[in-house]
SENUTOR-759747 format. One line per 8 residues: number of its first residue (from 1); for each residue y, x, z of N, C-alpha, C, O, CB. Coordinates in Angstrom, 3 decimals, always signed. Atoms other than C-alpha are relative to their C-alpha. Glycine has a CB too. Layout:
REM SENUTOR-759747
NUM = Y,X,Z,Y,X,Z,Y,X,Z,Y,X,Z,Y,X,Z | ... .
END
This chain:
REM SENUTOR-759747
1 = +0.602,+0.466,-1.237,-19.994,+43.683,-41.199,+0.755,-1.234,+0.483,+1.966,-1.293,+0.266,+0.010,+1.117,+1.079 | -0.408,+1.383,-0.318,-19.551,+39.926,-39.663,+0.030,+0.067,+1.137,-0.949,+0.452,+1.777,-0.713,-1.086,-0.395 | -0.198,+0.084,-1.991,-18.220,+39.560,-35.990,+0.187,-1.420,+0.571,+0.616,-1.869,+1.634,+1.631,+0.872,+0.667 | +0.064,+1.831,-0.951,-18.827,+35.535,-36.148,-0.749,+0.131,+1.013,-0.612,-0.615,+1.983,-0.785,-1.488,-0.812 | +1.258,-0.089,-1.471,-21.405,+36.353,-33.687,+0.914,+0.245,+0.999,+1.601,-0.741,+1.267,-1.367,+1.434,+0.068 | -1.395,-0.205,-1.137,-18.832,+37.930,-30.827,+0.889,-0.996,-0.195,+1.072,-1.610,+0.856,+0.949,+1.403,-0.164 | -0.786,+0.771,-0.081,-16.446,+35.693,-31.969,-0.497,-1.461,+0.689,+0.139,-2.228,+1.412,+0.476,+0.013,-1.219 | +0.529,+1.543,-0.669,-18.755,+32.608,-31.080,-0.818,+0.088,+0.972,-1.547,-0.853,+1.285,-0.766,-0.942,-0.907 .
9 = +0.392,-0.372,-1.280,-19.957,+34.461,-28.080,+1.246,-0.309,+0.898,+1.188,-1.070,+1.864,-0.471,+1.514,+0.043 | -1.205,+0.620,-0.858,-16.134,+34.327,-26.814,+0.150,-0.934,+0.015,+0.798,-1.141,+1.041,+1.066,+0.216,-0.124 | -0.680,+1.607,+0.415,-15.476,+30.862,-27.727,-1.104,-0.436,+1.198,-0.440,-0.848,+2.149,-0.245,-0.884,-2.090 | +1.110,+0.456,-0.525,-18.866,+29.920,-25.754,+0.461,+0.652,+1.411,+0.635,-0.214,+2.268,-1.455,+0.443,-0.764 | -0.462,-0.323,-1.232,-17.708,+32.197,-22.679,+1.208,-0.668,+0.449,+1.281,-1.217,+1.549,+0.173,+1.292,+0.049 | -1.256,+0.437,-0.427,-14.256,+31.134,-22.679,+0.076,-2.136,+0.368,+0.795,-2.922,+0.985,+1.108,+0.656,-1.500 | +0.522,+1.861,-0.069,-15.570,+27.112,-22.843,-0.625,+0.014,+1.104,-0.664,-1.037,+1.744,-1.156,-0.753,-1.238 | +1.108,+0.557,-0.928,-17.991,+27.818,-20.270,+1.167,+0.239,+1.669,+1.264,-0.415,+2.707,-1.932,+1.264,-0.149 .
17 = -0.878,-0.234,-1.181,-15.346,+29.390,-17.870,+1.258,-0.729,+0.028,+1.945,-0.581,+1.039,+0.325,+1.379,+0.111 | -1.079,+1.068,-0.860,-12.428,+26.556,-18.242,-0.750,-1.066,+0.319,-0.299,-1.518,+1.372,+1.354,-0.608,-0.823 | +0.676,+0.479,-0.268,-14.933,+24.269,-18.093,-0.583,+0.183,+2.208,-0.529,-0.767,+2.990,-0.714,+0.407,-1.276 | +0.269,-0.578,-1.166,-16.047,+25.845,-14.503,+0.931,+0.028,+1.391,+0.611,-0.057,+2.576,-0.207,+1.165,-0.408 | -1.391,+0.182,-0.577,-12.022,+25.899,-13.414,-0.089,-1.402,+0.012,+0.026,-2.076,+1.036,+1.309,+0.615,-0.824 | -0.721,+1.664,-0.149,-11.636,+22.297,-14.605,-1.021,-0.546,+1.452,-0.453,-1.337,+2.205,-0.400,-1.348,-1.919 | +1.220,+0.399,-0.868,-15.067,+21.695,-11.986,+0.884,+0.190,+1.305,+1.066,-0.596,+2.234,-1.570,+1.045,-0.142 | -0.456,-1.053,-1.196,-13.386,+23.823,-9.630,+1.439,-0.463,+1.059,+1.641,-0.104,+2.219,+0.453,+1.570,-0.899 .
25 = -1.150,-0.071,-0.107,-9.890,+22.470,-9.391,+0.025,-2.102,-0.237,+1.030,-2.810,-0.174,+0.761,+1.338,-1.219 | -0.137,+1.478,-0.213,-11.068,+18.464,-9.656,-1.807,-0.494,+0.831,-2.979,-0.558,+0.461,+0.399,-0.863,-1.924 | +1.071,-0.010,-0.978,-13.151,+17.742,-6.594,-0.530,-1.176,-0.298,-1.723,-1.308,-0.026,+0.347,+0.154,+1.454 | +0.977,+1.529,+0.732,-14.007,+13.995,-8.190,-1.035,+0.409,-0.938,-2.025,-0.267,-1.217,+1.016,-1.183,-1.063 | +1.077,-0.161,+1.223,-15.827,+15.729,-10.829,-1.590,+0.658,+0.612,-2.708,+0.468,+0.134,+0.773,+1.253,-1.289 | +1.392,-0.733,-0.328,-18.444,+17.879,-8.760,-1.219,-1.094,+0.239,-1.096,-2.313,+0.358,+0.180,+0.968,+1.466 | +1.429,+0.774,-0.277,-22.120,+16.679,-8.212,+0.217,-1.382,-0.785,-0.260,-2.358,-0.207,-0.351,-0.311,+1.831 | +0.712,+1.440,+0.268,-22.063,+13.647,-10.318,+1.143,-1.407,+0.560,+0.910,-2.608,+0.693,-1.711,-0.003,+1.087 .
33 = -0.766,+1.513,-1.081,-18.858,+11.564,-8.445,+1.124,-0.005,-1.195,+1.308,+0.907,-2.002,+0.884,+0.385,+2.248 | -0.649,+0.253,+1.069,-16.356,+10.028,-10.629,+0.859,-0.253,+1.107,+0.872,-0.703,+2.253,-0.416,-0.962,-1.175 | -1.467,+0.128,-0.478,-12.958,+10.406,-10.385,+0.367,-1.111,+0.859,-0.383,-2.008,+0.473,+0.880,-0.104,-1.116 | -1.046,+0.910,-0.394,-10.877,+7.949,-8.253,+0.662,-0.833,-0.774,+1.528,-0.289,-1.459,+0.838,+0.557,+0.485 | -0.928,+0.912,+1.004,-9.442,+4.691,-10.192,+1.219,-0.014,+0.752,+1.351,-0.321,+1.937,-0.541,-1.630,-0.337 | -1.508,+0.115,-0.649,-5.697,+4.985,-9.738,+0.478,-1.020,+0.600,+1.034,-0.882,+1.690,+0.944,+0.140,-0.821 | -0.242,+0.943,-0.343,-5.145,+1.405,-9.592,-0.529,-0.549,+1.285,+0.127,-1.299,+2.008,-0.174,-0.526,-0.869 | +0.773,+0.845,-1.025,-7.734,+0.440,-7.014,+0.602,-0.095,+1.575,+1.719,-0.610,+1.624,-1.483,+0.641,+0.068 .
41 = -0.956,-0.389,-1.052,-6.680,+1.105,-3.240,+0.914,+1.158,-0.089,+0.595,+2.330,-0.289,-0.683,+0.206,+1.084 | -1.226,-1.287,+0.137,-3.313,+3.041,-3.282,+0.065,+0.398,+1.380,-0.095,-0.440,+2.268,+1.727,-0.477,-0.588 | -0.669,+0.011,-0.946,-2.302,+4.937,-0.642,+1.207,-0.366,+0.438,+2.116,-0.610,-0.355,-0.074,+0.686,+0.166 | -1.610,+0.270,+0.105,+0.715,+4.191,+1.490,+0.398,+1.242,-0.462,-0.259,+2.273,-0.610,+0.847,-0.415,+1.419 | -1.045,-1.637,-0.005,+3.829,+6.726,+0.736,-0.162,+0.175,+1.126,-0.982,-0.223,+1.953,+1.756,+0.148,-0.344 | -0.539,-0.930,-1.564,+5.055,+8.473,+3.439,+1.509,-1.167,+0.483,+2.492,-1.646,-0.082,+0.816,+2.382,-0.558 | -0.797,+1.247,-0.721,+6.715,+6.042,+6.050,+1.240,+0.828,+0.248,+1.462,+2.034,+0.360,-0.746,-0.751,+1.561 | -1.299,-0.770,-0.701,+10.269,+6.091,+7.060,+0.151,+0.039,+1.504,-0.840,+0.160,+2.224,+1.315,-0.660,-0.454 .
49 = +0.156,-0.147,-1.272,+11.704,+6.158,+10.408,-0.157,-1.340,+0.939,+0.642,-2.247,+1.170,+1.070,+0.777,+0.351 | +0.609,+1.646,-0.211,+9.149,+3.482,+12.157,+0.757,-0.361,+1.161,+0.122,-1.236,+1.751,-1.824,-0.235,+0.347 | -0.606,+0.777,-1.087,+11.527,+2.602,+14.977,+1.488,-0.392,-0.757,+2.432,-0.602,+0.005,+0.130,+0.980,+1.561 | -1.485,+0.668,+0.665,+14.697,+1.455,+12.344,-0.532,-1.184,-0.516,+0.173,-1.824,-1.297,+0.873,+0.913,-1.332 | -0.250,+1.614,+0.782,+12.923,-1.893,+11.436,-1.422,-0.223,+1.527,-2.279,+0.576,+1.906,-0.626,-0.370,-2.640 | +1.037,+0.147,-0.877,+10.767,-3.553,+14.290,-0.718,-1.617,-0.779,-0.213,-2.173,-1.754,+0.694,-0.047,+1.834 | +0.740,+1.130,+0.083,+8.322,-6.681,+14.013,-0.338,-1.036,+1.016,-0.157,-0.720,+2.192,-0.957,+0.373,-0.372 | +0.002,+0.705,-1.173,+7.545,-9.548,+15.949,-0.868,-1.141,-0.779,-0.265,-1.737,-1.672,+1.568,-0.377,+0.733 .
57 = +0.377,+0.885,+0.927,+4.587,-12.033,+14.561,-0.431,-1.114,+1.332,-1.355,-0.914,+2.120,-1.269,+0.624,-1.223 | -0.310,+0.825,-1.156,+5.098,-14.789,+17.052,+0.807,+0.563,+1.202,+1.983,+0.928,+1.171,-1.218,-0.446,+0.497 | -0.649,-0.538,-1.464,+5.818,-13.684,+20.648,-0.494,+1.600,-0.201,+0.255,+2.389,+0.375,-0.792,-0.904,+1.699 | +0.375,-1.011,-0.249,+3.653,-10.368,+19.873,+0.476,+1.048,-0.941,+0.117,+1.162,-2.113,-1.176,-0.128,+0.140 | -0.210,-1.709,+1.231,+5.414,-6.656,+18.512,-1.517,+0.353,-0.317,-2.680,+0.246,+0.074,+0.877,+1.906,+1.026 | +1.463,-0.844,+0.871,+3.300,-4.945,+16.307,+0.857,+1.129,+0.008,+2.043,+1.034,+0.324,-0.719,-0.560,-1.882 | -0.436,-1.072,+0.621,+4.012,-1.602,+15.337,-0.466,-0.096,-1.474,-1.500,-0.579,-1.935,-0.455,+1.204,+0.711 | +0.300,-0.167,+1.319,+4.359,-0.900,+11.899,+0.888,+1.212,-0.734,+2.100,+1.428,-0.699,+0.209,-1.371,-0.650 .
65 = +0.046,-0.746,+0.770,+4.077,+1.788,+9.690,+0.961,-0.361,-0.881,+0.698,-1.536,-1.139,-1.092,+0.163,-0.369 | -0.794,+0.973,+0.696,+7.100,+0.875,+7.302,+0.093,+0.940,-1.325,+0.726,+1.976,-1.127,+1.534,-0.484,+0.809 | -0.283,-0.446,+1.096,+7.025,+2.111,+3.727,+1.454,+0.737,-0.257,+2.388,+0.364,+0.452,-0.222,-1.031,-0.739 | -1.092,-0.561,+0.278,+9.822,+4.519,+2.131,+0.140,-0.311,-1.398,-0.515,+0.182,-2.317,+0.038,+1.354,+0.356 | -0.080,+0.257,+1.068,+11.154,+2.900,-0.431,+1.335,-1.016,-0.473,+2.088,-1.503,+0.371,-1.237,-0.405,-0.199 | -1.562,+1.161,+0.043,+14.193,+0.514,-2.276,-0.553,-1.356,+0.857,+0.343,-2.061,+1.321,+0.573,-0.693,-2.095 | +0.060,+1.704,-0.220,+12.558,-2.858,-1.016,-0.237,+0.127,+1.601,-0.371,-0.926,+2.224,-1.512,-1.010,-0.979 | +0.216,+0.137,-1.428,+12.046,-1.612,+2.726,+1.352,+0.172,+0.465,+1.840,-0.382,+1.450,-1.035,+1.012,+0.645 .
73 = -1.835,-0.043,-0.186,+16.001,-0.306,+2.326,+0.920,-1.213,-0.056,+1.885,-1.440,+0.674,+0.675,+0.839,-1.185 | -0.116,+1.820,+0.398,+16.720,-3.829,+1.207,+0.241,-0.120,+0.814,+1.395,+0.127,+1.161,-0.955,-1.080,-0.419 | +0.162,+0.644,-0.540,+15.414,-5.280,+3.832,+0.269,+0.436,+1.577,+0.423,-0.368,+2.497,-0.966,-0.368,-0.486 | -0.757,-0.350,-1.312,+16.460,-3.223,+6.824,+1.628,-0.298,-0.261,+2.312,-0.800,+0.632,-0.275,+1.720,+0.422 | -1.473,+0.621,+0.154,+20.097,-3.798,+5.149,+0.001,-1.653,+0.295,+1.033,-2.324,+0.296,+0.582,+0.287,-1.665 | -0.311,+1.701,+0.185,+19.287,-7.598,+5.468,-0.192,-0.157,+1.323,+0.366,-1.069,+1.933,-1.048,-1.101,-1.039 | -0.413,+0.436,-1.462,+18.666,-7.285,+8.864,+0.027,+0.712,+1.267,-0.555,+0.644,+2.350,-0.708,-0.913,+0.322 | -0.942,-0.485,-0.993,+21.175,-4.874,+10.184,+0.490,-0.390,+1.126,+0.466,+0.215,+2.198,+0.814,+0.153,-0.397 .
81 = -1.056,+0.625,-0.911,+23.426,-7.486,+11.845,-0.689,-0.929,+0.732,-0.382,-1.196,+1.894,+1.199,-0.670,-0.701 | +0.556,+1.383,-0.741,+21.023,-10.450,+12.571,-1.702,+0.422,-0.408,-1.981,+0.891,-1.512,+0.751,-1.882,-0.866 | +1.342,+0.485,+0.101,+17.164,-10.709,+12.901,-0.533,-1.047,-1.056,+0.109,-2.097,-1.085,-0.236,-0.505,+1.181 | +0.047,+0.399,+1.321,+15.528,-12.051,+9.659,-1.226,-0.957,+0.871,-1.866,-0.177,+1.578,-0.303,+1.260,-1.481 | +1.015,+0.656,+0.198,+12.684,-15.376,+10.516,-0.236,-0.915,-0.866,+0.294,-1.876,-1.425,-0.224,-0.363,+0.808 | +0.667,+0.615,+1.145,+10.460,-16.096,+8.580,-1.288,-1.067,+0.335,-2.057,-0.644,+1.198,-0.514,+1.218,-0.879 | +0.818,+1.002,-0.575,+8.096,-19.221,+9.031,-1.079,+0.456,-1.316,-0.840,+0.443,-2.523,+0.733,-1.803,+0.191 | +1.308,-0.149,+0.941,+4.718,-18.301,+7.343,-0.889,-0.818,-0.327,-0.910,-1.717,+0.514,-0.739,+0.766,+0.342 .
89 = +1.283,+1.081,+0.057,+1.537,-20.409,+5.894,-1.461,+0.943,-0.368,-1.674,+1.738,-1.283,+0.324,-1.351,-1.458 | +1.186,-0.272,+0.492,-1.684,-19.505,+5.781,-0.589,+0.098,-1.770,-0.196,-0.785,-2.533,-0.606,-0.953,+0.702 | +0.384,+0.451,+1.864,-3.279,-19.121,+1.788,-0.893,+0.945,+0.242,-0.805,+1.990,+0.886,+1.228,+0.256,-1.635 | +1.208,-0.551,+0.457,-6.527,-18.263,+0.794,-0.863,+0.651,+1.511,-1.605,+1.631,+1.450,+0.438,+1.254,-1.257 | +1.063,-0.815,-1.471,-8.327,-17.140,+4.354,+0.465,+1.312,+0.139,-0.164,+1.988,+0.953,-1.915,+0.237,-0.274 | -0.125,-1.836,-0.099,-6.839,-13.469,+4.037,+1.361,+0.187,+0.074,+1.713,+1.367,+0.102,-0.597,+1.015,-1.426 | -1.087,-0.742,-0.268,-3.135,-13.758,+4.435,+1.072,-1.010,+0.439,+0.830,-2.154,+0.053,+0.386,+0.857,-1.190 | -1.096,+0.856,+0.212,+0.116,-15.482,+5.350,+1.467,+0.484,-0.459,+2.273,+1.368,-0.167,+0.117,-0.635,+1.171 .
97 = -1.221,+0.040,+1.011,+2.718,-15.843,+3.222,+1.579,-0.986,+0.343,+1.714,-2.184,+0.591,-0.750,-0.663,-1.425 | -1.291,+0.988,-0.357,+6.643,-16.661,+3.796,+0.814,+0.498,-0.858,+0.733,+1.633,-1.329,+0.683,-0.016,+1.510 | -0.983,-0.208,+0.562,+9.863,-17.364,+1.947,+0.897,+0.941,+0.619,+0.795,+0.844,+1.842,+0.456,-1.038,-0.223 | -0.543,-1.186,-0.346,+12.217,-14.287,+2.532,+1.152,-0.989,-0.376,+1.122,-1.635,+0.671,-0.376,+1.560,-0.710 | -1.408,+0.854,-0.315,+15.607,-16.621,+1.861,+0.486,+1.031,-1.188,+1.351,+0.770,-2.024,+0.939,+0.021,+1.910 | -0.974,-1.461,+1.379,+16.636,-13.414,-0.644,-0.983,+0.732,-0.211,-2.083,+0.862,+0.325,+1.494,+1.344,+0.583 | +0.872,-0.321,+1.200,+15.593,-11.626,-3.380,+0.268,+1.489,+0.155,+1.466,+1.718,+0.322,+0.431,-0.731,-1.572 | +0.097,-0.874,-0.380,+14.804,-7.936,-2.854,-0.104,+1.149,-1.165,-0.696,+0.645,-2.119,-0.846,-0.214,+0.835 .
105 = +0.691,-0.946,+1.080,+14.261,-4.890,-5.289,-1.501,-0.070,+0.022,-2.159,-0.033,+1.062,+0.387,+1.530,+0.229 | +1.567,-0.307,-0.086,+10.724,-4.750,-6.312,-0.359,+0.765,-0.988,+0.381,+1.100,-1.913,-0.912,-1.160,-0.051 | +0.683,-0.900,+0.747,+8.229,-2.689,-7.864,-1.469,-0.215,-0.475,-2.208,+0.675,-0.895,+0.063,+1.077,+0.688 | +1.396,+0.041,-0.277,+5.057,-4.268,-7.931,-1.001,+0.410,-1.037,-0.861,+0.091,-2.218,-0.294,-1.249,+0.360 | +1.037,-0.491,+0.412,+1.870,-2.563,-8.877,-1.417,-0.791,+0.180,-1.520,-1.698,+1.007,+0.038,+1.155,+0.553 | +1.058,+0.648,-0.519,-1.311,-3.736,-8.721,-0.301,+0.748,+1.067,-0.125,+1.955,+1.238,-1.068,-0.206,-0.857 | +0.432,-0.598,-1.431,-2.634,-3.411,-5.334,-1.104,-0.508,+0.772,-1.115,-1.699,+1.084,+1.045,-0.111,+0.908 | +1.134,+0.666,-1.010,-5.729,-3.871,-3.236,+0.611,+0.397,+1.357,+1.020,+1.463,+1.820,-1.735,+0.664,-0.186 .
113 = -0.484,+0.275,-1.853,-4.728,-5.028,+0.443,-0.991,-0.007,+0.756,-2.089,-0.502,+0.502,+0.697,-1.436,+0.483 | +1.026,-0.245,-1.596,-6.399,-4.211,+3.818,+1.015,-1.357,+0.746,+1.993,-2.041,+0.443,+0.238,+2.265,+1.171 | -0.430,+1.022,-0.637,-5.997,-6.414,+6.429,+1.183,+0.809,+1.055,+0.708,+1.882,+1.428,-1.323,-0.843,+0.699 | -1.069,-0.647,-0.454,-2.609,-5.159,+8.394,+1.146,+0.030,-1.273,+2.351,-0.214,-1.212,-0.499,+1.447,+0.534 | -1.037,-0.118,+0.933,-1.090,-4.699,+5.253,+1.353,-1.044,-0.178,+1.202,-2.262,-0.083,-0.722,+0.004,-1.156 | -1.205,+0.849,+0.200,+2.623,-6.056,+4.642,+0.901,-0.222,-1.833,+1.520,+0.787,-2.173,+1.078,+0.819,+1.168 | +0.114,-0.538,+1.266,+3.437,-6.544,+0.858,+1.595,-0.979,-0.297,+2.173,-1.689,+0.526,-1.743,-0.361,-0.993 | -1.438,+0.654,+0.008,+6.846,-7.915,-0.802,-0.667,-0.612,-1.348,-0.812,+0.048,-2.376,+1.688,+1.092,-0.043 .
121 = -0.036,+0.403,+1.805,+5.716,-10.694,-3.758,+1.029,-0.718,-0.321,+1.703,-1.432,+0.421,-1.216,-0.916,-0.625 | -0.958,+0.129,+1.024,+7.850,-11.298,-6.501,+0.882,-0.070,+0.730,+1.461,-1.134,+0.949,-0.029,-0.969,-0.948 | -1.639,-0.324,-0.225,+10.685,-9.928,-4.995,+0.680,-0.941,+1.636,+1.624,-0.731,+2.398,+0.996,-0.781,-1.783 | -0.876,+1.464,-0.938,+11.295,-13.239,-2.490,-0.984,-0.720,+1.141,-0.847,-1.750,+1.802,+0.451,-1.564,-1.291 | +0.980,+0.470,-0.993,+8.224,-13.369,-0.428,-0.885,+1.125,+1.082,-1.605,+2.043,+0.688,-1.024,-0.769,-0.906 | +0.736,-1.012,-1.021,+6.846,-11.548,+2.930,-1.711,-0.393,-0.239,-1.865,-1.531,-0.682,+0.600,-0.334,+1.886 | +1.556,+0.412,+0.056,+2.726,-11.830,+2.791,-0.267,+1.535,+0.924,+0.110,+2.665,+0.614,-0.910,-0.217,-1.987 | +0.555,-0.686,-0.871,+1.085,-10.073,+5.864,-2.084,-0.893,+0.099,-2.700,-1.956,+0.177,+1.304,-0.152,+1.563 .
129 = +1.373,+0.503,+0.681,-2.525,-9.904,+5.190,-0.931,+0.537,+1.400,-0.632,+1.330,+2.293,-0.475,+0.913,-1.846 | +0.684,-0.025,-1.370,-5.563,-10.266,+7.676,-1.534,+0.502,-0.385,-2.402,+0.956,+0.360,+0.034,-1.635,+0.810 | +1.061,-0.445,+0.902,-8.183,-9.582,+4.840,+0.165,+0.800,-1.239,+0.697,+1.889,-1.024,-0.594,-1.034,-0.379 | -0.437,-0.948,+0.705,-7.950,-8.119,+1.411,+0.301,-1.014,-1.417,-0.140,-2.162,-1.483,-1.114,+1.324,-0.059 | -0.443,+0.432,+1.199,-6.706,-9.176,-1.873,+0.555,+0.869,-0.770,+1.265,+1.783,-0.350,+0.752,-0.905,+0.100 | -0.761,-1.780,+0.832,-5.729,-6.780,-4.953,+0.827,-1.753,-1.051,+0.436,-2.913,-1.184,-1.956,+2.024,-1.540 | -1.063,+0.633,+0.264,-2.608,-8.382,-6.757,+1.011,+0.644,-0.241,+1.247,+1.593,+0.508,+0.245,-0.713,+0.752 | -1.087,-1.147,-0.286,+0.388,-6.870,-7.783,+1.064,-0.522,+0.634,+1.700,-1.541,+0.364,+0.554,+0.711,-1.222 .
137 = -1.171,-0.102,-0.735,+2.829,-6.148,-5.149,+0.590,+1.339,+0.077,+0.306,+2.457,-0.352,-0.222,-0.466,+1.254 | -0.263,-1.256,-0.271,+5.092,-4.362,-3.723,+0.172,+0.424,+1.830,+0.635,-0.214,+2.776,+1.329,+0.231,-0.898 | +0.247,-0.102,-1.653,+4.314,-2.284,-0.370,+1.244,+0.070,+0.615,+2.216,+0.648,+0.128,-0.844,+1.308,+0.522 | -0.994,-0.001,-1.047,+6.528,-2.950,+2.639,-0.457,+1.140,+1.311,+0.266,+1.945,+1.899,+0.117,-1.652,+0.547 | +0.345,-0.837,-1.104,+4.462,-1.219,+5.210,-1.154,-0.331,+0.509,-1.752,-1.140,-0.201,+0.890,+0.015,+0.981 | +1.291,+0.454,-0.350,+1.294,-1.600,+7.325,+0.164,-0.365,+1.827,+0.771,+0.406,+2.570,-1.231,+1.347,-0.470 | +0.369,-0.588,-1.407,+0.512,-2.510,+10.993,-0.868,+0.498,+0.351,-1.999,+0.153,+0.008,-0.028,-0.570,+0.800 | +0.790,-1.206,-0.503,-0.844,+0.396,+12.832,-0.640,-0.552,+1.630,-1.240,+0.239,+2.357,+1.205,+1.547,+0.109 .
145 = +0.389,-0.494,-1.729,-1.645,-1.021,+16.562,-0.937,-0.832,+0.279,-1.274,-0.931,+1.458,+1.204,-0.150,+1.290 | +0.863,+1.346,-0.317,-4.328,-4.286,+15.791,-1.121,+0.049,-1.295,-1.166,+0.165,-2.520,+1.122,-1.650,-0.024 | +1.399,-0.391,+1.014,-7.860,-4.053,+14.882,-0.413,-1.116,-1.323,+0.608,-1.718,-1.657,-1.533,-0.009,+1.144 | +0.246,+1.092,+0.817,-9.219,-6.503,+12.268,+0.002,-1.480,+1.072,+0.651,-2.517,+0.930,-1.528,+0.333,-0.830 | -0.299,+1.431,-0.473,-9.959,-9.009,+14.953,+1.141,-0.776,+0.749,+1.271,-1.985,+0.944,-0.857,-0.207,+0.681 | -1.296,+0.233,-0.489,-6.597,-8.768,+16.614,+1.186,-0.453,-0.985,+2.222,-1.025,-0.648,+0.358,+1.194,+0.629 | -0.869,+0.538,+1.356,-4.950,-9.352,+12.908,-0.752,-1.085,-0.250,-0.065,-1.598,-1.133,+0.121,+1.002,-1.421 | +0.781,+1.063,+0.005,-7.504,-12.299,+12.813,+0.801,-1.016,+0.905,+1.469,-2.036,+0.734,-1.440,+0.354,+0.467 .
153 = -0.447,+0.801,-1.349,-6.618,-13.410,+15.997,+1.436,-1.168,-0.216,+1.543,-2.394,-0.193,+0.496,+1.360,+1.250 | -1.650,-0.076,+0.174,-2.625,-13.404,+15.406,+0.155,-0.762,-1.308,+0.798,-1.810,-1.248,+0.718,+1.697,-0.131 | -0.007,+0.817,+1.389,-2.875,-14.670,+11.741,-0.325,-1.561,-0.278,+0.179,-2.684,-0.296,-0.952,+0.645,-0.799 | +1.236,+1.224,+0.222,-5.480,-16.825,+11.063,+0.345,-1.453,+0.094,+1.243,-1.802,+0.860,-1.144,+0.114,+1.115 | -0.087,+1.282,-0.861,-5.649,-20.364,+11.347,+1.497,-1.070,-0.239,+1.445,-2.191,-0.744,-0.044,+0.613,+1.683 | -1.146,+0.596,-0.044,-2.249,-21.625,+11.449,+1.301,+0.640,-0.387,+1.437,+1.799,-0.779,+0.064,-0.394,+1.114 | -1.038,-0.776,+1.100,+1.319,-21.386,+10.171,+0.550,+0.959,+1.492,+0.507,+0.510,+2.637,+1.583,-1.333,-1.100 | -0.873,-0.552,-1.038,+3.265,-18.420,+12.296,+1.261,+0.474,-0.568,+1.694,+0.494,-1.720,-0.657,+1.109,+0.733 .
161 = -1.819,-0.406,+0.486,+6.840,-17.141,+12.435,-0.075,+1.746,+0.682,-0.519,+2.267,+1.705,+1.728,-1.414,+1.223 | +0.307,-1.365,-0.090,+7.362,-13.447,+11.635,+1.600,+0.205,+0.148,+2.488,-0.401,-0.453,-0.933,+0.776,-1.339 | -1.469,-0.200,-0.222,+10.570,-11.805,+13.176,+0.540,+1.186,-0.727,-0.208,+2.093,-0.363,+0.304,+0.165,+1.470 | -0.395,-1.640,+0.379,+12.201,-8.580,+11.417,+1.346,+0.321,+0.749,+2.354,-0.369,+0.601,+0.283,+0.289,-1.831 | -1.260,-0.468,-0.889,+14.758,-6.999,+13.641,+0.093,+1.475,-0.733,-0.845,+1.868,-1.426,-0.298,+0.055,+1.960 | -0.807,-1.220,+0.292,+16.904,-3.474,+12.820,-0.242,+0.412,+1.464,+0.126,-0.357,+2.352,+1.700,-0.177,-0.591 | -0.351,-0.847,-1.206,+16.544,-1.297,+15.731,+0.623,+0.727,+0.316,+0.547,+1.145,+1.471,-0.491,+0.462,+0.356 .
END
């Protein structure tokens, strides 16, 4: 007597039920939705403590969300003792970009930017963005307290000077 039959009855149950788990246990897969591309918008990490680095993009604080990470440790070590400015320029309609004077740990990934976003490129440059751009950087942090047209407002247009203070 031949028990390929049961045997390729289990194989067929046991396929149909991890199959059912894998459904079960990856919520991108149900109804038809495809996974999440890793690369595309990242989330932030988990911020550190947002009152040990403050901001200042002209005369106006922002609050900001500040990344946990080596290049935000950096840069609160750089400006422990003295307030770090930075004179920015406008580029491309979506962000301004300034020389940082020093060279920072980095990590950069590719990244799609919101407007608020604060990003560290190649190691030696602040870029606070007012629109979006994907590029690889690396995240510094976000501001949390200005809508798109208030990061418009503040940005836009002309060169500004961004302050970083230690609190």
């Amino acid at each position: 007597m031949r028990h390929t039959g049961s045997a390729g009855n289990l194989r067929k149950h046991l396929a149909g039920g991890l199959a059912c788990l894998l459904l079960l246990l990856c919520p991108g897969c149900r109804s038809g939705e495809s996974a999440p591309a890793e690369s595309a918008v990242s989330a932030p990490a988990p911020a550190m403590d947002s009152t040990a680095l403050g901001m200042l993009i002209n005369d106006t604080e922002v609050s900001v969300q500040w990344e946990d990470n080596d290049s935000v440790r950096a840069l609160m070590e750089l400006v422990r003792e003295e307030p770090l400015t930075i004179t920015m320029s406008p580029y491309g309609g979506f962000e301004q970009v300034g020389p940082l004077g020093h060279e920072l740990p980095h990590n950069d990934t590719q990244t799609t930017t919101a407007g608020g976003d604060i990003v560290l490129y190649n190691g030696n440059q602040i870029v606070v963005f007012y629109g979006t751009n994907s590029w690889p950087y690396t995240r510094l942090g976000h501001i949390t307290d200005k809508t798109a047209a208030e990061l418009n407002e503040l940005l836009a247009g002309s060169d500004v000077t961004v302050t970083i203070t230690c609190e």
